[in-house]
N, C-alpha and C positions, 0 to 999 in steps of 0.2 A: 504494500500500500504506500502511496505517494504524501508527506505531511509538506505542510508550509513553514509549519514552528519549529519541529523536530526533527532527527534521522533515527531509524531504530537499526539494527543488526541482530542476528541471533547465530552464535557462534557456540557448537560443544554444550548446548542447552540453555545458555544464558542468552539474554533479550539485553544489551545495552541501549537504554532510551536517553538519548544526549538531544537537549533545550539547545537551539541552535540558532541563536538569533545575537551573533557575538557580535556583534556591531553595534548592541542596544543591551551589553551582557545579560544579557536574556531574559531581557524584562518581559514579565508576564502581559496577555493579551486573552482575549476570549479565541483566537483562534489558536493558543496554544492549547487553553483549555479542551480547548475541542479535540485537537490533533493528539493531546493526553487521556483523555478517555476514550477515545479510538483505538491507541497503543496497549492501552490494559486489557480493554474489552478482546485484542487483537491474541494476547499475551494469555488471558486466563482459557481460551477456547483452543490454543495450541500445545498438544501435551511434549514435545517435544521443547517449550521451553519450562525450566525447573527454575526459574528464578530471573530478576529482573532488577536491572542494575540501572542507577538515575542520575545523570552527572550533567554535565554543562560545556557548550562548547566555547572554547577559548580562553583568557583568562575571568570569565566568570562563572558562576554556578549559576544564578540568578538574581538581579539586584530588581526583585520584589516588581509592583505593574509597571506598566507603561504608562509614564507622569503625560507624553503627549498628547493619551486619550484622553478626550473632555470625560469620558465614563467609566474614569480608571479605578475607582473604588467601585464602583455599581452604577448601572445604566436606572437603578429605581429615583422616584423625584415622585418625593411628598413632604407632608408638612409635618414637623416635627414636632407639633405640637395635640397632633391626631391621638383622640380617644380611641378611636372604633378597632378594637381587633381586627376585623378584615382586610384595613388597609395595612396593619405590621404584614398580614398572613395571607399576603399576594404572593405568586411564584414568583412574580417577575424581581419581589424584594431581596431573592436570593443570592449569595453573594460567591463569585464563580471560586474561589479559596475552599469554603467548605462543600462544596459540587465535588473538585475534585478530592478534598480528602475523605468525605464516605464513600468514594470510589475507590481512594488506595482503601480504606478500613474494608470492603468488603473481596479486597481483591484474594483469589485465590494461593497464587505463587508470591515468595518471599521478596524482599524489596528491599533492595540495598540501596543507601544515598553515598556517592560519592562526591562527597561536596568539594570540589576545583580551586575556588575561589569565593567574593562576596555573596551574600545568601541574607540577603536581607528583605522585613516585609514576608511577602510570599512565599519570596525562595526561602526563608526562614520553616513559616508553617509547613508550608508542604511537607516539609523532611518527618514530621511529626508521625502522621501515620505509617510512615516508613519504619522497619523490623528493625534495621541495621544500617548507623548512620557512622562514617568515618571520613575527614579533612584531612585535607591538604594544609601543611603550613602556614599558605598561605591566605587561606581559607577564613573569612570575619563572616558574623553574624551578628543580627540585631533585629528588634523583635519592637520597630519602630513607629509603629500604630499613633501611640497618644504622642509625640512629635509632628505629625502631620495632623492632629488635630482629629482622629480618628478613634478606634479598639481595635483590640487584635479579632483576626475574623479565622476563615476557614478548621471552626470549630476548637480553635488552639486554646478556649477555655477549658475544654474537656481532657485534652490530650497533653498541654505542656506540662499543668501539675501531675500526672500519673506519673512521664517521664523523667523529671528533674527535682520534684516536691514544690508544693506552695509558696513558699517562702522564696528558691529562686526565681520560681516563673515569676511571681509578682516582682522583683527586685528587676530582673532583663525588663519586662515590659512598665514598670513604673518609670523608670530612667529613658526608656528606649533608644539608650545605648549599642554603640556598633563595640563588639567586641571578636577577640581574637581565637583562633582555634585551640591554645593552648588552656581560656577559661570557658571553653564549651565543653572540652572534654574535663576540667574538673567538676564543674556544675552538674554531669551527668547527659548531657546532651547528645555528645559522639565516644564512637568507643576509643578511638585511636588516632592519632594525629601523624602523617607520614608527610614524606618531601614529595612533592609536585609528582617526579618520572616513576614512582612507587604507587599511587594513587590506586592507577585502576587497576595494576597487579594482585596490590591486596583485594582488592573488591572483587575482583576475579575466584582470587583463592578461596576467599569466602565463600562466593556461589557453588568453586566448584568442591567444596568440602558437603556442602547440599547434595550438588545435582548426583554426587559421583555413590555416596554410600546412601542416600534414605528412600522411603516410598515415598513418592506423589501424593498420593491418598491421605497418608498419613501426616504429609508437612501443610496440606491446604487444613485439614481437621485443626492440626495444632493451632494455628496463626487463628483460627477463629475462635477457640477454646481461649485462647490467652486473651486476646481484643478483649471479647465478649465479658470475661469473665471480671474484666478489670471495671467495669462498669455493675458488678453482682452485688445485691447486698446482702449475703448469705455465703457461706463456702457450699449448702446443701446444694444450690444451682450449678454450682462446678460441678459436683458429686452424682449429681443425674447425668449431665453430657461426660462426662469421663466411665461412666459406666456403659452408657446405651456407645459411645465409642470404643471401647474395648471390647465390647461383646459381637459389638459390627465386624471390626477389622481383626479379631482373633476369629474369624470363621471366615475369614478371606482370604486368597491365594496369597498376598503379600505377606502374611506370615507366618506361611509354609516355608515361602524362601525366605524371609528373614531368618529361620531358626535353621534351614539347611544351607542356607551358605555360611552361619557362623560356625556349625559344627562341620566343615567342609575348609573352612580358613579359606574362602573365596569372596571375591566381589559379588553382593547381592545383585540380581535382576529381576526386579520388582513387575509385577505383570498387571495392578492393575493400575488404571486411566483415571487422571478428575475428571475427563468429557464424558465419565461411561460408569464409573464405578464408584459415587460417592453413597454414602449409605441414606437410607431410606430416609431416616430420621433428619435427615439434613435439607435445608435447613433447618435448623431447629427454634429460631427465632421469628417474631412478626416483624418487619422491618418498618418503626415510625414514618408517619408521612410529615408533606411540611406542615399540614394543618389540623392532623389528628393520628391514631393510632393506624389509620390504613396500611395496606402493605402497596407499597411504591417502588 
């Protein structure tokens, strides 16, 4: 498929999705938007790729939307002074930042951020619902919302405090300060901080330490078990999808071979599919809508 915003490749099971608008270091637009849910939708229906890697092309990762667009926070225009619930709870009020990240949260395959460079803004959140996020040296961030006079959006109320705890989300986004990769990775943000030509090596290794020994089956399960679960108010809710999961995939052919290639000292070959073989039970959630419980 042809994108305007992106290029994707999928090499040895990995999907690299590189923002490619380095002349504007990749400042966000509704047509990246688009051209990014295209690439996951593209990504989660192909079982040949195990994992999906997010970087940036040139020196940026992404420095957040495109300030040129008159509608660069939201194409919505109302009066802020509106009572009526139906005008907050228009589609059109939604804001393309969290479009795309309950797109990454319900994505099937694992999602590694290789952040390049600046990652500010958007390219900040976005990384949020991302599994596994690791910079470049060079690499800043800032979470610059109430500086433009703004909030943080694409849902990064819900997702920064899980990742980092309360206390720093609120400190990065009260200042909304640009900071450097060496205090994202102690704040808890990125796992690892490497030099530029090392970048997507590592993010490679990473995918392929995935693609190379686990099921399919079993990594889309987990990544929604973990999500999901982080939003639970009870462990009893974990304790039902971990049971109705084990009793699924311990009667399915991936863990025949999981159990005879390890008493065989061989590389496992996983035989079932997410396009074919996820369990009955799944999903297992009703997915909110924007204006009530509906599944959307």
């Amino acid at each position: 498929m042809t994108y305007q915003t992106i290029t994707t490749e999928v090499a040895n099971s990995v999907m690299t999705l590189m923002l490619n608008r380095p002349d504007r270091l990749n400042a966000f637009t509704q047509t990246m938007l688009d051209d990014m849910l295209a690439a996951l939708d593209a990504a989660d229906a192909d079982d040949d790729v195990r994992a999906i890697i997010v970087t940036g092309a040139g020196r940026g990762f992404c420095a957040g939307v495109d300030l040129d667009d008159d509608n660069a926070f939201t194409a919505a225009k109302v009066d802020p002074a509106a009572t009526d619930p139906g005008v907050w709870d228009d589609p059109a009020n939604r804001d393309m930042g969290g479009i795309l990240a309950l797109r990454l949260f319900n994505c099937l395959k694992p999602v590694i951020a290789a952040v390049n460079g600046p990652a500010v803004g958007i390219g900040a959140t976005m990384q949020l619902p991302m599994d596994i996020r690791i910079a470049s040296d060079t690499a800043r961030f800032g979470f610059v919302f109430a500086r433009r006079g703004i909030v943080p959006e694409a849902a990064s109320s819900w997702f920064l405090p899980r990742l980092v705890g309360m206390s720093q989300a609120l400190e990065w986004c009260y200042s909304g300060r640009v900071f450097g990769a060496d205090e994202a990775r102690a704040g808890g943000l990125v796992r690892s901080v490497h030099a530029p030509g090392e970048l997507l090596e590592v993010a490679h290794a990473i995918a392929r330490e995935i693609a190379d020994n686990t099921a399919p089956v079993s990594i889309a399960l987990t990544r929604q078990m973990m999500w999901r679960m982080a939003g639970a108010d009870h462990p009893m809710q974990a304790h039902r999808i971990d049971s109705r999961a084990i009793a699924a995939r311990s009667s399915m052919a991936d863990a025949d071979e999981g159990v005879a290639s390890f008493k065989e000292k061989r590389p496992p070959a996983f035989p079932d599919k997410v396009s074919r073989d996820m369990p009955g039970f799944f999903p297992w959630w009703t997915e909110p809508g924007w204006t009530g419980g509906d599944k959307q």
